[in-house]
C-alpha positions as CSV (number, residue, x, y, z in Angstrom):
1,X,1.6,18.6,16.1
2,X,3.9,17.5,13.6
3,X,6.5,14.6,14.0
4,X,9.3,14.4,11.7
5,X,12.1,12.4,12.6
6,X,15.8,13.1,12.6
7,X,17.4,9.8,10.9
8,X,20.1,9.3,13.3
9,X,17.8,9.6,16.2
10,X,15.7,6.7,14.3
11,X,19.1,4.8,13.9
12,X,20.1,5.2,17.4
13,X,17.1,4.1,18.7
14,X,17.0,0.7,16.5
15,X,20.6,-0.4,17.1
16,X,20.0,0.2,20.8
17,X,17.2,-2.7,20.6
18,X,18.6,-4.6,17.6
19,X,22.0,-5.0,19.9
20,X,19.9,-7.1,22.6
21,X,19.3,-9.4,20.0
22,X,16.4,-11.9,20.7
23,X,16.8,-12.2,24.5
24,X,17.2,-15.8,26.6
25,X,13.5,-17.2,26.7
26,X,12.3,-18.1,29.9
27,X,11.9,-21.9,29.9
28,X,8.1,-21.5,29.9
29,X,8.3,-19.4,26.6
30,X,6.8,-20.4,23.8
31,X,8.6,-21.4,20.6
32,X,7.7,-19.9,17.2
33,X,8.7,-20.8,14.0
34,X,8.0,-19.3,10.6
35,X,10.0,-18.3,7.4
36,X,9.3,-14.7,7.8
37,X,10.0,-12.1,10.4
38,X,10.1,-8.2,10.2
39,X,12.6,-6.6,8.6
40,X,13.2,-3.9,10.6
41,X,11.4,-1.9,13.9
42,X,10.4,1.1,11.7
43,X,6.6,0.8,11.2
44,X,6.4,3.1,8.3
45,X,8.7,1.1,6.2
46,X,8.2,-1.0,3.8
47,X,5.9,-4.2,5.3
48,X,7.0,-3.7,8.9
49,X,3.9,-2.8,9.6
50,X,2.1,-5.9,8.5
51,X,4.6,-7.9,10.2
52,X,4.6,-6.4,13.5
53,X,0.8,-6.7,13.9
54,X,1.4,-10.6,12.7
55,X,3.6,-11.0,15.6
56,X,1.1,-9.7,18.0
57,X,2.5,-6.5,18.4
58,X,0.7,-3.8,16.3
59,X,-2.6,-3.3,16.2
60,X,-4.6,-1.0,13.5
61,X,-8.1,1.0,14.5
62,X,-10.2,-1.3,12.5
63,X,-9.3,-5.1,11.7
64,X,-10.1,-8.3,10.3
65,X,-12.3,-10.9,12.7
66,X,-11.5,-14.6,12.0
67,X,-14.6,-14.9,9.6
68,X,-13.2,-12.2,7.6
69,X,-15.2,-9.5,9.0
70,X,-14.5,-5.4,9.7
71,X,-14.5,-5.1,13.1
72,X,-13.6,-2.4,15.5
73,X,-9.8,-2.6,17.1
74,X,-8.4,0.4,18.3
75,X,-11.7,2.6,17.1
76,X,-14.8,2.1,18.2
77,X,-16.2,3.5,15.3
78,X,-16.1,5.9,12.2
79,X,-18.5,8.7,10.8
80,X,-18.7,10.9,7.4
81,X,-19.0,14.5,8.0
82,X,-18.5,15.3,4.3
83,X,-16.9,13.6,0.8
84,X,-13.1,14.4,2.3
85,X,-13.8,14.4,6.3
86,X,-14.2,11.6,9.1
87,X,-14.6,11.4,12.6
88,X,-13.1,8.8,14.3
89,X,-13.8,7.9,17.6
90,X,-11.2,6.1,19.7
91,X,-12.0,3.0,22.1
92,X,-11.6,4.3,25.7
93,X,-8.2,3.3,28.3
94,X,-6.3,1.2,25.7
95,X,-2.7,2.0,26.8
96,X,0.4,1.8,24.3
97,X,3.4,-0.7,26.2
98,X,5.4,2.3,27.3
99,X,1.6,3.2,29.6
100,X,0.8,6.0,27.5
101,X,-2.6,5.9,26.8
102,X,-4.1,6.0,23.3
103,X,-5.1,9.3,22.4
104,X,-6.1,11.3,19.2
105,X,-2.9,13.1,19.2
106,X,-0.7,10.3,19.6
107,X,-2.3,8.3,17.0
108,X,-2.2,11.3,14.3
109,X,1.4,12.0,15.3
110,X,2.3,8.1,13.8
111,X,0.1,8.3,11.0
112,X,1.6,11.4,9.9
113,X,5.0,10.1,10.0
114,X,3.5,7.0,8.5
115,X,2.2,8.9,5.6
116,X,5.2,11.0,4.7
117,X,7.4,8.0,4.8
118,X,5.4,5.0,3.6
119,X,4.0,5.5,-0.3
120,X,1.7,1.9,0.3
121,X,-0.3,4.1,3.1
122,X,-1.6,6.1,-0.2
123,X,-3.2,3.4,-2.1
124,X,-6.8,4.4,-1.1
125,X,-7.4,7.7,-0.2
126,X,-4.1,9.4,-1.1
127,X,-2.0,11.5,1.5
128,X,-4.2,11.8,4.8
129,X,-3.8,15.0,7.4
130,X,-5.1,14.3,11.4
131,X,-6.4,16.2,14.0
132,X,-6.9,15.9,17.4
133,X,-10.8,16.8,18.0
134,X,-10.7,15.9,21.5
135,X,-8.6,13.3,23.3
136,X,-10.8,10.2,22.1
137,X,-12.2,11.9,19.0
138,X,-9.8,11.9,15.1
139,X,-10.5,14.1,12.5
140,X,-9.6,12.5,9.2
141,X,-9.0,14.3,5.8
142,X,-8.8,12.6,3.1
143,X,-6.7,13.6,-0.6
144,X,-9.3,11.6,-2.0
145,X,-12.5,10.4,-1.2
146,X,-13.2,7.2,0.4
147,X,-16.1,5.8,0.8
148,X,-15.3,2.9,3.6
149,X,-12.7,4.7,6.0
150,X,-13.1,1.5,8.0
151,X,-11.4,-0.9,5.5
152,X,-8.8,2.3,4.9
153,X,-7.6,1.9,8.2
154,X,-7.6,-1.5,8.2
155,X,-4.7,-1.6,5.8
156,X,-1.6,-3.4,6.7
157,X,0.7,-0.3,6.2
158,X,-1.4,1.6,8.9
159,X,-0.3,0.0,11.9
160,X,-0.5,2.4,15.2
161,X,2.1,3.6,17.3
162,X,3.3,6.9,18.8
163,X,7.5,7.7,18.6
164,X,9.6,8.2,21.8
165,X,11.9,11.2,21.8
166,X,14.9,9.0,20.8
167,X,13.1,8.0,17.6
168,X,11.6,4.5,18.7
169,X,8.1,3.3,17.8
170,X,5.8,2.0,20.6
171,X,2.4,-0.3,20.0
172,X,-0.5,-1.2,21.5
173,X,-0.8,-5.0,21.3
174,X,-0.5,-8.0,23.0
175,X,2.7,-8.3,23.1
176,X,6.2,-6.0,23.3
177,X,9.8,-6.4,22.0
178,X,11.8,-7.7,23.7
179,X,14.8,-7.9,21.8
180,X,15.7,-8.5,17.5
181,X,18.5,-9.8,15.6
182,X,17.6,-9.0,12.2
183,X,16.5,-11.7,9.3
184,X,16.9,-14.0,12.3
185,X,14.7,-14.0,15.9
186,X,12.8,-11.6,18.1
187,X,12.1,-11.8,21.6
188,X,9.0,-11.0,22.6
189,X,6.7,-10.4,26.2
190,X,3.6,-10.0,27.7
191,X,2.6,-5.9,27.2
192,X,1.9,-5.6,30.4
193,X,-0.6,-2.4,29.8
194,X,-3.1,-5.2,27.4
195,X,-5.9,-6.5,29.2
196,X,-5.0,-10.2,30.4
197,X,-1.1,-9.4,30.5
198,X,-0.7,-12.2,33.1
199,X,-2.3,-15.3,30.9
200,X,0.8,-14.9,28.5
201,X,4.0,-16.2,28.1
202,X,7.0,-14.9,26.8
203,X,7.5,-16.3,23.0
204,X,10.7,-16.9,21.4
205,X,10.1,-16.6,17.5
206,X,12.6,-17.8,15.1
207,X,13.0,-17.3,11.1
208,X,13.4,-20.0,9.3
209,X,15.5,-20.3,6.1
210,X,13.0,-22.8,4.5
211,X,9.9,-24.5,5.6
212,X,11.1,-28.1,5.4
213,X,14.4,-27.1,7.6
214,X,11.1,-25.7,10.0
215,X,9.5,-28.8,9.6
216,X,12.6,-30.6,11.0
217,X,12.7,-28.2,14.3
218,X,8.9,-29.0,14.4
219,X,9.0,-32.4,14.5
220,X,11.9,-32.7,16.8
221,X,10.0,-31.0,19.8
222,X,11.8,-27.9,19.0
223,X,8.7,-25.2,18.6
224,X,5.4,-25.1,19.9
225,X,4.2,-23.7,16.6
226,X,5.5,-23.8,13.0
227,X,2.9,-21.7,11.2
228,X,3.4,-22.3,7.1
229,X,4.4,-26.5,7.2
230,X,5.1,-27.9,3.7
231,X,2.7,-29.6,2.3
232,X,4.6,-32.9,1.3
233,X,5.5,-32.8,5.1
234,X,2.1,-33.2,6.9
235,X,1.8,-36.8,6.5
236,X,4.3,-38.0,8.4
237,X,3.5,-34.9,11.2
238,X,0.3,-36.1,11.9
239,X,1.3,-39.9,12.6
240,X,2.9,-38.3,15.9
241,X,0.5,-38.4,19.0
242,X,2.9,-35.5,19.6
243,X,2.0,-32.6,17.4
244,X,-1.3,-31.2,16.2
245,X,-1.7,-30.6,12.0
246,X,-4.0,-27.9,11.0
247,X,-5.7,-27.3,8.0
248,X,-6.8,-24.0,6.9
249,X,-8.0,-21.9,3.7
250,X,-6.1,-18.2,3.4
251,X,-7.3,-15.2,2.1
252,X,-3.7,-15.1,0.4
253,X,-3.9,-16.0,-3.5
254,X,-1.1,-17.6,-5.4
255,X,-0.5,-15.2,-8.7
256,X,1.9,-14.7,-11.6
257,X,2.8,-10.7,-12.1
258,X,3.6,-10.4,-15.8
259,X,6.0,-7.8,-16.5
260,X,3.9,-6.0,-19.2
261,X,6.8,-3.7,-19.7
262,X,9.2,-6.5,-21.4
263,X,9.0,-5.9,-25.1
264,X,7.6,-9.7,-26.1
265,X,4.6,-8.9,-23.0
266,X,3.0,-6.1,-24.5
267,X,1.4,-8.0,-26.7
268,X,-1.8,-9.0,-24.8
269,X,-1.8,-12.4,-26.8
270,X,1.5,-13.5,-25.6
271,X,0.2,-12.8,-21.9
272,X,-3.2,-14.3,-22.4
273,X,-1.1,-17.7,-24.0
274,X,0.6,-17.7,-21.2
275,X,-2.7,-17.8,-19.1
276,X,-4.4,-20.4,-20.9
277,X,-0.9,-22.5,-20.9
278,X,-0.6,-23.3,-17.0
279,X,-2.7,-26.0,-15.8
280,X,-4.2,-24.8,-12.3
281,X,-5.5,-28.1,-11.5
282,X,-2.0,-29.5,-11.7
283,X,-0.8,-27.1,-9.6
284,X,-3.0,-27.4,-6.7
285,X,-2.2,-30.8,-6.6
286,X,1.3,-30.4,-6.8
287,X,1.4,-28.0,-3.6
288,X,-1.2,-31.0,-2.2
289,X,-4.0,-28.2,-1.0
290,X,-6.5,-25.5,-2.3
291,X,-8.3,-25.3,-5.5
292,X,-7.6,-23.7,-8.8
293,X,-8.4,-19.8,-8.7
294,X,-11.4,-17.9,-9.7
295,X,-9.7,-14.9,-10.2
296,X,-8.5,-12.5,-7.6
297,X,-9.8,-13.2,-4.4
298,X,-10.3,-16.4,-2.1
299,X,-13.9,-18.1,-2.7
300,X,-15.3,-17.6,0.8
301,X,-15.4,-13.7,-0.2
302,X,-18.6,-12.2,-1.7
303,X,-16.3,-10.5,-3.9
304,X,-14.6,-13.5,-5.7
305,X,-15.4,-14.0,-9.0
306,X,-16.9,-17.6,-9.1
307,X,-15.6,-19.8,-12.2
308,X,-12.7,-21.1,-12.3
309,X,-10.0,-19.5,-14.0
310,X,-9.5,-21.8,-17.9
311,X,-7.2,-23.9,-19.2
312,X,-6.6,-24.6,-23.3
313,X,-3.3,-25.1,-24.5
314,X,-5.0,-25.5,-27.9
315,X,-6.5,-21.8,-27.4
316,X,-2.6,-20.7,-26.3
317,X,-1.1,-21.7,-29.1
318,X,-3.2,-20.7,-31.6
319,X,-2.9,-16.9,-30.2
320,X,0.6,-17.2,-30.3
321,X,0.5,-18.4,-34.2
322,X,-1.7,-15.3,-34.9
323,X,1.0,-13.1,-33.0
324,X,3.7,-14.2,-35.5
325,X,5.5,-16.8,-32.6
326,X,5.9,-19.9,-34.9
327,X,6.7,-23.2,-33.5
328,X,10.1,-24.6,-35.1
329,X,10.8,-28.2,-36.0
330,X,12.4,-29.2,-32.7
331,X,8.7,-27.4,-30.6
332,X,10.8,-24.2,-30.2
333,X,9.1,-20.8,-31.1
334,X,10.5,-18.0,-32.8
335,X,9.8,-14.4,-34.6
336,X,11.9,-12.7,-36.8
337,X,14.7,-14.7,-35.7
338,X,14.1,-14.1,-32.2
339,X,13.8,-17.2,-29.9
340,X,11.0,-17.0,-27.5
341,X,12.1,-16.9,-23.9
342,X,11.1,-16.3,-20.6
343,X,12.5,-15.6,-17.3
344,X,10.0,-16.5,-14.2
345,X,10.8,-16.5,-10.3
346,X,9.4,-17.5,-7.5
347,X,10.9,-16.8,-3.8
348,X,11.4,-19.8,-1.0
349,X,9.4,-17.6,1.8
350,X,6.4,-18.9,0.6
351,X,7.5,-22.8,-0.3
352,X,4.5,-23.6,-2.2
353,X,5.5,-20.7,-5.0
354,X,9.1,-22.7,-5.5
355,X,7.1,-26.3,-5.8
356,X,5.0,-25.0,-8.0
357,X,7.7,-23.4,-10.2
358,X,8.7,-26.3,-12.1
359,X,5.0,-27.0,-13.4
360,X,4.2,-24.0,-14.2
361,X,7.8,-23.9,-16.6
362,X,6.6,-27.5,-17.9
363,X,3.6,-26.0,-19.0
364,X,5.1,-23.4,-21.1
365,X,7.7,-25.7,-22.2
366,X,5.3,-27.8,-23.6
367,X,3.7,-24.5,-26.1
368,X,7.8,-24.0,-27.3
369,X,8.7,-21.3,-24.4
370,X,12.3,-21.9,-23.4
371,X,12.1,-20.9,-19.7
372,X,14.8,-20.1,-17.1
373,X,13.5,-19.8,-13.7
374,X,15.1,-19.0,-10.7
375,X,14.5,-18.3,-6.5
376,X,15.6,-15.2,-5.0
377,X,15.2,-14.0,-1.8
378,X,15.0,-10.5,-1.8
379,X,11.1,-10.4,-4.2
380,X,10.3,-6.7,-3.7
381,X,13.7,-5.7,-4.7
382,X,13.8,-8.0,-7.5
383,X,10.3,-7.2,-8.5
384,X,11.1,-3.6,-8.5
385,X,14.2,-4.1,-11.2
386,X,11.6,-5.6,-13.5
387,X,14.2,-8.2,-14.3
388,X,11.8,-10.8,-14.9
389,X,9.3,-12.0,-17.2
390,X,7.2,-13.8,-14.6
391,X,6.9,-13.7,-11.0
392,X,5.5,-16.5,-8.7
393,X,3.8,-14.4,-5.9
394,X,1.8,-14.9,-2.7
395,X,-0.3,-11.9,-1.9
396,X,-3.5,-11.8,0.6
397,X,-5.6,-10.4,-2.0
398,X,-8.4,-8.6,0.9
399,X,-6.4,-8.2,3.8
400,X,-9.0,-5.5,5.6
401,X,-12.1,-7.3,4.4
402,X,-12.6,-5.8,1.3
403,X,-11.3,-5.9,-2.6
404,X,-9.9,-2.4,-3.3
405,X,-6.8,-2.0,-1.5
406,X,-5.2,-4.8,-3.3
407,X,-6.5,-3.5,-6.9
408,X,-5.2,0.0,-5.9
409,X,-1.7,-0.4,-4.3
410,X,-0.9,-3.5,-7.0
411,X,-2.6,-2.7,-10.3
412,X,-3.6,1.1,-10.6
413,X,-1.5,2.8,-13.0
414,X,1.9,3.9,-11.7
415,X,1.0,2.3,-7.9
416,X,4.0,1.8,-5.7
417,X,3.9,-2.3,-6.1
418,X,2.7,-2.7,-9.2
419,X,5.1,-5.3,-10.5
420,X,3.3,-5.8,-14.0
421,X,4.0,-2.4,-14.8
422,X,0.3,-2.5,-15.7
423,X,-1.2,0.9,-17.2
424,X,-5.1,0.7,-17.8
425,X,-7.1,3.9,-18.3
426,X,-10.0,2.0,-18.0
427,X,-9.3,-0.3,-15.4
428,X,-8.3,2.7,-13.1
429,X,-11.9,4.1,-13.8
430,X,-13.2,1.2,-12.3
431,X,-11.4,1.4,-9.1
432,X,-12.1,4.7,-8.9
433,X,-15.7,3.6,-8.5
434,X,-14.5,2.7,-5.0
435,X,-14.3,6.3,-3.7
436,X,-18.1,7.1,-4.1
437,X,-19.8,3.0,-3.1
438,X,-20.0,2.3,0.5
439,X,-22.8,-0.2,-0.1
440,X,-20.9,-3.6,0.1
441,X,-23.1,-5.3,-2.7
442,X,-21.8,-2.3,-5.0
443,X,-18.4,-2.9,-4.3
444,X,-18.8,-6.8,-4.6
445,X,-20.1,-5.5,-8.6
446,X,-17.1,-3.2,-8.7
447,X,-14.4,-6.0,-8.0
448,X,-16.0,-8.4,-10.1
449,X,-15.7,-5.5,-13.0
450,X,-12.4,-5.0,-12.5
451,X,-11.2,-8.9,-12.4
452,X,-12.8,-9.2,-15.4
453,X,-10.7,-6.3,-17.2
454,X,-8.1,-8.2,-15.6
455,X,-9.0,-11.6,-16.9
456,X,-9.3,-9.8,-20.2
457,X,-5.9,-7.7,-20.2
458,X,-3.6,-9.9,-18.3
459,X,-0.9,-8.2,-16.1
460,X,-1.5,-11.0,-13.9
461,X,-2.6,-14.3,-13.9
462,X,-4.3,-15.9,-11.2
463,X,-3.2,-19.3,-10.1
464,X,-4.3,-20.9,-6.6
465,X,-6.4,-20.4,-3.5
466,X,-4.0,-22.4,-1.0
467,X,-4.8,-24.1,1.7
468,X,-2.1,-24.2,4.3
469,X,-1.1,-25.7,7.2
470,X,-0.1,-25.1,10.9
471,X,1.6,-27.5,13.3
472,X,1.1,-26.8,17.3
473,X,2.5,-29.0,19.8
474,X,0.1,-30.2,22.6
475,X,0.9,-26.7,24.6
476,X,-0.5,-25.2,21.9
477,X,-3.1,-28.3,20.6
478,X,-6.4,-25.3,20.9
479,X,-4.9,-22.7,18.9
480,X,-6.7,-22.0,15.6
481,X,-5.3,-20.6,12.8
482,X,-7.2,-17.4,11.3
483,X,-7.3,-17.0,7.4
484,X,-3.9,-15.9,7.0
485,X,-1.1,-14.9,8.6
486,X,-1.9,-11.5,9.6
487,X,-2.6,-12.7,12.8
488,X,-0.5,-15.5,13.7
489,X,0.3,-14.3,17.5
490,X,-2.9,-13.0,19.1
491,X,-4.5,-11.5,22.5
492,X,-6.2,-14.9,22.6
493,X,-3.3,-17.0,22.2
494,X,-2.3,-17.3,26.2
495,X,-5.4,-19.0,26.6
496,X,-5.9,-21.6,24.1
497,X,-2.5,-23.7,26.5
């Protein structure tokens, strides 16, 4: 069975359920606030995918526990018939909202459209074809070969859902949609074919423009959750009896894409300057949270590397000297005539990335860069003009448990969000270690191989592992934050009130 949409079908179908807007909440609904929302109802674009599972409506066959862990979701579990070929077999009466039940065929039919639409969904095992073994029982072919289908399909872009004749997506979890205005709210309810439909109440979730206008709605009784607080805020939140302040690490990293394609990056000595110019202790303690990075992957991982990442000024400059970029009587350097400048950005959805923007320019200030920096809202856009230098960016570095899909999708040569423009022959070798080791401890020794190319070539330097924090009024004083925000409205959440 193929499904190939007709655009205007897929049009009709989202304006009909972008018109509702985000409906009247009941008075018992719970208020959400964050400074992110989808950006659209179409699972296969872009992030949607990631964001509708976030806001506890998608759901993927495998997932992430709260320790991190590969766990069964929609699957119940996964077996190798050859180097290309899976079985999958799906867990028994899960239901989609619109009550049809979860079968092999629908589930192939999304991914298929998924996977002719959505260039991300490629990153591990290339372009995957489906088949229907039985009603509870996938086939899986692979392009490529992979040797941990579970972390494949625990990928953010592989979100499940089966299309409606009109063109509109339908999910499995927790919760339905109610109604969307765009860039603004959504109205979500109880799904009422999820197990435990009745212990949930409708939720209201609202976008904020910036965490500290957030904060403000927070602290005026306004939400029952602001997930993503500012930092310099939590102080004064938790002298209220009121409201509840969590504090959590994230499997998100806080990195600097350098645009290796800009004439004055291609050097590696100018990127590895820069690297050894920003002071990461500085930074962590101007964003008041986390630790200085090790490299590419939160410390609680097996697969993070475990020093932390250097800083020598002394080293920097010296390798620019050698690269011919002399410092000038009034600090500033210069080649050939040729000022040396940089352009770095940061984005405000992630606050921490613009409070940390003005260090990380002093830094580089200090070794005679003359920096402009600037926020921007739209970051993949911008990201994908290579109009930058720099870019100040929040990624969750392992979101399915494991290191490769983040290494393939950002850094392999030519990959669809690879924003440092980064080509490696022999970094891409090491990754494609990944298709032939299942054995965790193997692919532990393949990440760490592949940071260190990274460490050593420098499309990227790694910055901070946050910490961030969560306020919850007392409706909400139980609920626990998971390590990221993959997950921030869950099956579980009706129950921690």
């Amino acid at each position: 069975m193929r499904h190939v949409l007709k655009s205007s079908f897929v049009s009709t179908a989202l304006v009909a359920i972008v018109l509702t807007g985000a409906l009247p909440a009941k008075a018992d609904a719970l208020k959400i606030g964050a400074t992110y929302i989808t950006s659209g109802l179409d699972p296969a674009k872009g992030s949607n995918g990631w964001a509708l599972t976030s806001h506890g409506v998608g759901e993927n066959l495998f997932t992430v526990d709260k320790d991190g862990r590969l766990a069964p979701e929609l699957a119940q579990s996964a077996e190798r018939l050859d180097d290309l070929n899976w079985k999958i077999a799906l867990t028994p009466d899960r239901f989609f909202s619109d009550g049809t039940p979860v079968t092999a065929e629908t589930v192939a039919g999304g991914f298929k459209n998924t996977f002719e639409k959505n260039k991300i969904a490629l990153a591990t095992g290339g372009k995957l074809s489906f088949e229907a073994l039985d009603p509870l029982t996938l086939r899986v072919t692979t392009e490529k070969p992979v040797a941990l289908i579970q972390a494949l399909f625990a990928e953010w872009p592989l979100v499940v859902y089966h299309l409606k004749a009109d063109g509109a997506a339908v999910f499995t979890g927790p919760y339905e949609i109610a109604g969307f205005t765009p860039d603004a709210a959504l109205g979500l309810k109880p799904n009422a074919h999820y197990p435990g439909a009745d212990k949930r109440s409708e939720i209201s979730y609202k976008r904020f423009g910036d965490a500290q206008s957030m904060a403000l709605a927070f602290e005026a009784g306004e939400l029952d959750l602001a997930f993503g607080l500012p930092s310099e805020v939590v102080p004064r939140l938790q002298a209220s009896p009121d409201t509840h302040i969590k504090s959590f690490p994230v499997g998100y990293q806080y990195l600097a894409f350098i645009n290796t394609a800009r004439e004055h990056m291609q050097d590696v000595r100018m990127r590895q300057a820069i690297d050894l110019a920003i002071d990461r202790v500085q930074l962590a303690a101007a964003i008041n949270g986390g630790a200085p990075a090790t490299g590419a992957y939160a410390p609680y991982f097996p697969f993070a590397a475990r020093d932390q990442r250097p800083t020598d000024p002394a080293k920097a400059a010296a390798l620019l000297d050698e690269a011919g970029w002399v410092a000038g009587s009034d600090g500033k350097r210069a080649r050939d005539g040729q000022q040396l400048k940089l352009r770095i950005l940061a984005y405000p959805q992630r606050p921490d990335l613009v409070t940390m923007l003005p260090v990380v320019k002093a830094d580089l200030s200090k070794l005679g860069f003359e920096v402009e920096t600037g926020v921007v809202e739209n970051s993949n856009e911008v990201a994908a003009t290579g109009d930058f230098d720099m870019f100040l960016w929040a990624q969750h570095t392992a979101p399915s448990g494991d290191p490769a899909f983040f290494l393939n999708s950002m850094l392999r040569s030519g990959a669809s969000l690879n924003h440092a423009r980064y080509a490696s022959p022999q970094f891409d070798a090491i990754l494609d270690r990944f298709a032939v080791a299942g054995d965790s401890e193997k692919r532990a020794e393949i990440a760490l191989d592949a940071q260190q190319k990274l460490f050593e070539d420098v499309p990227v330097s790694f910055l901070v592992s946050p910490d961030w924090y969560v306020g919850t009024s007392r409706r909400l004083e139980n609920y626990q934050p998971w390590g990221s925000d993959y997950h921030v409205l869950r099956a579980d959440i009706g129950e921690t009130q």
